[in-house]
C-alpha positions as CSV (number, residue, x, y, z in Angstrom):
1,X,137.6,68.5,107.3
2,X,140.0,70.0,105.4
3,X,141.2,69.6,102.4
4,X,144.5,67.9,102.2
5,X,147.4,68.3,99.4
6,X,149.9,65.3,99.4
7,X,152.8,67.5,98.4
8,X,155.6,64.9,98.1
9,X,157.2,63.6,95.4
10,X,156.8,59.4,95.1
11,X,160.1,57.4,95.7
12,X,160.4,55.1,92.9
13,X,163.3,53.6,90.9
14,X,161.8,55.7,87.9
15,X,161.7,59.0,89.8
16,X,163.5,62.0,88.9
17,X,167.0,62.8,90.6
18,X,169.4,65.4,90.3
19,X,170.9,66.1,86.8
20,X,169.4,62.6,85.9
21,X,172.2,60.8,87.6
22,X,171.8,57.0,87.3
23,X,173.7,56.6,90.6
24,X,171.3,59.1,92.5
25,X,168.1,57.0,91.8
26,X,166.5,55.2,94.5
27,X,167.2,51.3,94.0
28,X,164.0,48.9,95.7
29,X,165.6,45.7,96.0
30,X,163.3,42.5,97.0
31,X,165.3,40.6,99.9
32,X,162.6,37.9,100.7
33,X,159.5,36.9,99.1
34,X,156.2,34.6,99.5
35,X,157.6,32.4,97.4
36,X,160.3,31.3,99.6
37,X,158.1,30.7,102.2
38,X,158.9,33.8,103.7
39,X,157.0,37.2,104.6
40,X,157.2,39.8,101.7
41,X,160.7,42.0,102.3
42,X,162.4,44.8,100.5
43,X,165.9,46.6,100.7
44,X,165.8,50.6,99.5
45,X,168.7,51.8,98.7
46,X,167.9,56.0,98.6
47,X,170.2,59.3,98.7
48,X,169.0,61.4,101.8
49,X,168.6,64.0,99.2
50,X,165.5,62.2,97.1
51,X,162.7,63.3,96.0
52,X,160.7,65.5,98.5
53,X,163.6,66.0,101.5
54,X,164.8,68.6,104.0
55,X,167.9,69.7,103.9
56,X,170.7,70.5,107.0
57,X,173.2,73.0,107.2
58,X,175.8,70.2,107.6
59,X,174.6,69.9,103.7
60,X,177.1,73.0,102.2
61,X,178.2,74.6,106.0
62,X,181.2,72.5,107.2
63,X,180.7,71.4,110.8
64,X,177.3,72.7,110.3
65,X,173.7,71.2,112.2
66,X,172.7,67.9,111.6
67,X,168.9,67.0,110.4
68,X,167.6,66.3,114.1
69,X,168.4,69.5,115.4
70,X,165.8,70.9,113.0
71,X,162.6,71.0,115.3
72,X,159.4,69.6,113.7
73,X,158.0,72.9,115.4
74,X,159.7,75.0,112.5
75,X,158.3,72.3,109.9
76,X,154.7,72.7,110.7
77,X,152.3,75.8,110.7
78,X,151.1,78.5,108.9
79,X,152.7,78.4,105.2
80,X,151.6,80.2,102.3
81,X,152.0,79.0,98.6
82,X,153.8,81.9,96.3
83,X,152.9,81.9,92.0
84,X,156.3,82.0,90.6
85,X,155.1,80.0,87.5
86,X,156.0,82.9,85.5
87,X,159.5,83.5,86.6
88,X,162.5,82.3,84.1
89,X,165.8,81.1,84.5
90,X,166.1,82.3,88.3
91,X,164.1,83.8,91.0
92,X,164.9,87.7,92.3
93,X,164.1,89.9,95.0
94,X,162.6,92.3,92.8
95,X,160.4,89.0,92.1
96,X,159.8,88.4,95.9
97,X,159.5,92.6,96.5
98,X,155.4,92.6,95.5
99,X,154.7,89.7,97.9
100,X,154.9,91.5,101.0
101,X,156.9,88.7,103.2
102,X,156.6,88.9,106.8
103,X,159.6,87.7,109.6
104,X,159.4,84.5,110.2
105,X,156.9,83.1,107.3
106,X,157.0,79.4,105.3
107,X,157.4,79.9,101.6
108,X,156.9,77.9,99.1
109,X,157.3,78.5,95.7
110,X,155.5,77.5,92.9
111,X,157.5,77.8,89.5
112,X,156.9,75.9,86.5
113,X,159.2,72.4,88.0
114,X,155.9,71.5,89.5
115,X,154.5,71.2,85.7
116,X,157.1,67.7,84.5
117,X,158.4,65.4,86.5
118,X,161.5,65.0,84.6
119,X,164.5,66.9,85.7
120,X,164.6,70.1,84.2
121,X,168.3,71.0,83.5
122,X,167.1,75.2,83.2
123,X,164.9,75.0,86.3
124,X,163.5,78.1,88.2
125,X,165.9,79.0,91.0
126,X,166.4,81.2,94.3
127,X,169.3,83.8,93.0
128,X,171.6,84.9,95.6
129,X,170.0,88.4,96.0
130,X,166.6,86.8,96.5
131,X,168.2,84.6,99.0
132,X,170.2,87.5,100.8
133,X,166.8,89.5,100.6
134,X,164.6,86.6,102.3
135,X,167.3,86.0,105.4
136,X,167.4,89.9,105.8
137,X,163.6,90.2,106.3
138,X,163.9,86.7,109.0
139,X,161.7,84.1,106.9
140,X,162.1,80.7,109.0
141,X,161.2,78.7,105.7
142,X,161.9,78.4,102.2
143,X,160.6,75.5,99.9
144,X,161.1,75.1,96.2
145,X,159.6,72.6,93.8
146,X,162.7,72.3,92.0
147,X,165.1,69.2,93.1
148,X,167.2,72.4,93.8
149,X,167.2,75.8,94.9
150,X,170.2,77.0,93.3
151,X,172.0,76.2,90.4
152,X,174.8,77.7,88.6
153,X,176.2,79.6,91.0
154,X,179.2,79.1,92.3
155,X,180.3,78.4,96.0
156,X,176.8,77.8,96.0
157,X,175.5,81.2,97.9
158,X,172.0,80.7,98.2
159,X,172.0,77.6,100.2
160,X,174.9,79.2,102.3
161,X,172.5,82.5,102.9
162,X,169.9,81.2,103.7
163,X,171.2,78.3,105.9
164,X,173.6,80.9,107.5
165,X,170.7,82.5,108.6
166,X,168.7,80.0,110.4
167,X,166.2,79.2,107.0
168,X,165.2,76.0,106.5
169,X,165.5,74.8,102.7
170,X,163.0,72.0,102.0
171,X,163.6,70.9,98.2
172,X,161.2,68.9,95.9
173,X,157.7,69.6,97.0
174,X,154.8,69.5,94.5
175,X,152.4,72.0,93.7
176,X,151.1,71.5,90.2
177,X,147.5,71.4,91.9
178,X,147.7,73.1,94.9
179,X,146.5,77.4,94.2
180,X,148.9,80.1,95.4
181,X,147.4,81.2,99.1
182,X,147.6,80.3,102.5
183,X,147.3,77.3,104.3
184,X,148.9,74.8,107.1
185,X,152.1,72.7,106.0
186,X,153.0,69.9,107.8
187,X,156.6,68.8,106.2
188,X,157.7,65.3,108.5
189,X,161.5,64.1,107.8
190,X,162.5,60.4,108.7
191,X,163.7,60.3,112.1
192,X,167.6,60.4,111.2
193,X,170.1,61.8,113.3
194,X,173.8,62.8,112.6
195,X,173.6,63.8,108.4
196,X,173.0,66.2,106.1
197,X,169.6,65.8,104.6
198,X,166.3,63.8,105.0
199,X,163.7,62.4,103.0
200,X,160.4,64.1,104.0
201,X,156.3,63.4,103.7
202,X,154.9,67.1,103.0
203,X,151.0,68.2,103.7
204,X,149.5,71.4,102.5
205,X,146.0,71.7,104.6
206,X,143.7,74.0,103.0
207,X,139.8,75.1,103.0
C-alpha cells in the first residue's frame, strides 16, 4: 500500500485566503438543524480560488478555457516534489537550471509557504523568466504551495506564460511533510463547468 500524502489545504472559515481578505474567506452557514426537527444542513459560501484549487486560463486569458476542459488525465500521474525551501523572495530559472526538468513533467514546489498557514505577504514565487523557462522546455504542470504563483508583477506574466503555453497552474498545495522526490499526484477539481478556477482535493502517493 502506499503511502498517501493529503496535500490539500482544509476549507474552513479560519483558513488563510489571499492577502487576508475578509471577503475571500469561506463562510459555512447552518441552513437546517436537528433541532428543528430537521436533518443536519449547511450552506458554503467559497471563492473558486480557496485554498488548494486549480486554476483555468479563463482566470488572467480573456475568452480563455474554462475549468472542465482541463482533462483529469493531465491532473494525475507521475509528479515529482522540487526543495525550493531555500529560495527567497521569487523563484528563477537559474533556480530551476540544476533540476534537470523533462517535457511534459508535474512540478511542485516546495518553498517555505508550506511552513505557516498564515498568508505570507513576501511569499516565494515563480518569476517570469522561470515561468518563460518552464513553458519553453514543455512542462504540462506546475504547482506551488503558495496561495499564488506570482506576485508583484505586473500584467501578471507568469500566469499568462505558463497558461499560454498549455501549463496547468494548481495553487495551494501542502508539502510541509511530504520529502522532495518522486511520486504519483492525483489533484481532483469539483466537477464545475463554465469558470475560471476550482477547488481541488490533491494526493501525493509515495513508497
Amino acid at each position: 500500500m502506499p503511502k498517501i500524502y493529503d496535500i490539500s489545504m482544509t476549507i474552513e472559515e479560519s483558513m488563510q485566503v489571499w492577502k487576508s481578505y475578509p471577503h475571500k474567506k469561506p463562510r459555512i452557514e447552518n441552513v437546517q438543524n436537528h433541532d428543528e426537527g430537521k436533518p443536519h444542513e449547511s450552506l458554503l459560501t467559497i471563492n473558486t480560488h480557496t485554498g488548494t484549487h486549480v486554476d483555468a486560463p479563463l482566470h488572467m486569458l480573456p475568452g480563455g478555457p474554462t475549468i472542465e476542459t482541463i482533462a483529469l488525465e493531465r491532473l494525475i500521474g507521475p509528479a515529482r516534489v522540487l526543495d525550493l525551501t531555500h529560495v527567497k523572495d521569487f523563484i528563477t530559472k537559474d533556480d530551476l537550471v540544476p533540476f534537470a526538468i523533462q517535457r511534459g513533467e508535474r512540478l511542485l514546489f516546495k518553498t517555505s509557504s508550506s511552513f505557516t498557514e498564515e498568508f505570507m505577504l513576501d511569499f516565494a514565487f515563480l518569476r517570469e523568466d522561470g515561468a518563460q523557462y518552464l513553458a519553453e522546455l514543455g512542462v504540462g504542470l506546475v504547482a506551488t504551495d503558495a496561495l499564488g504563483i506570482e506576485r508583484a508583477q505586473a500584467e501578471y506574466p507568469t500566469h499568462r506564460t505558463l497558461m499560454s503555453n498549455d501549463v496547468i497552474i494548481v495553487e495551494g498545495v501542502r508539502l510541509k511533510d511530504v520529502p522532495a522526490g518522486n511520486y504519483t499526484l492525483v489533484i481532483a477539481p469539483l466537477k464545475l463547468t463554465g469558470i475560471d478556477a476550482s477547488p481541488a482535493r490533491a494526493l501525493l502517493l509515495g513508497d
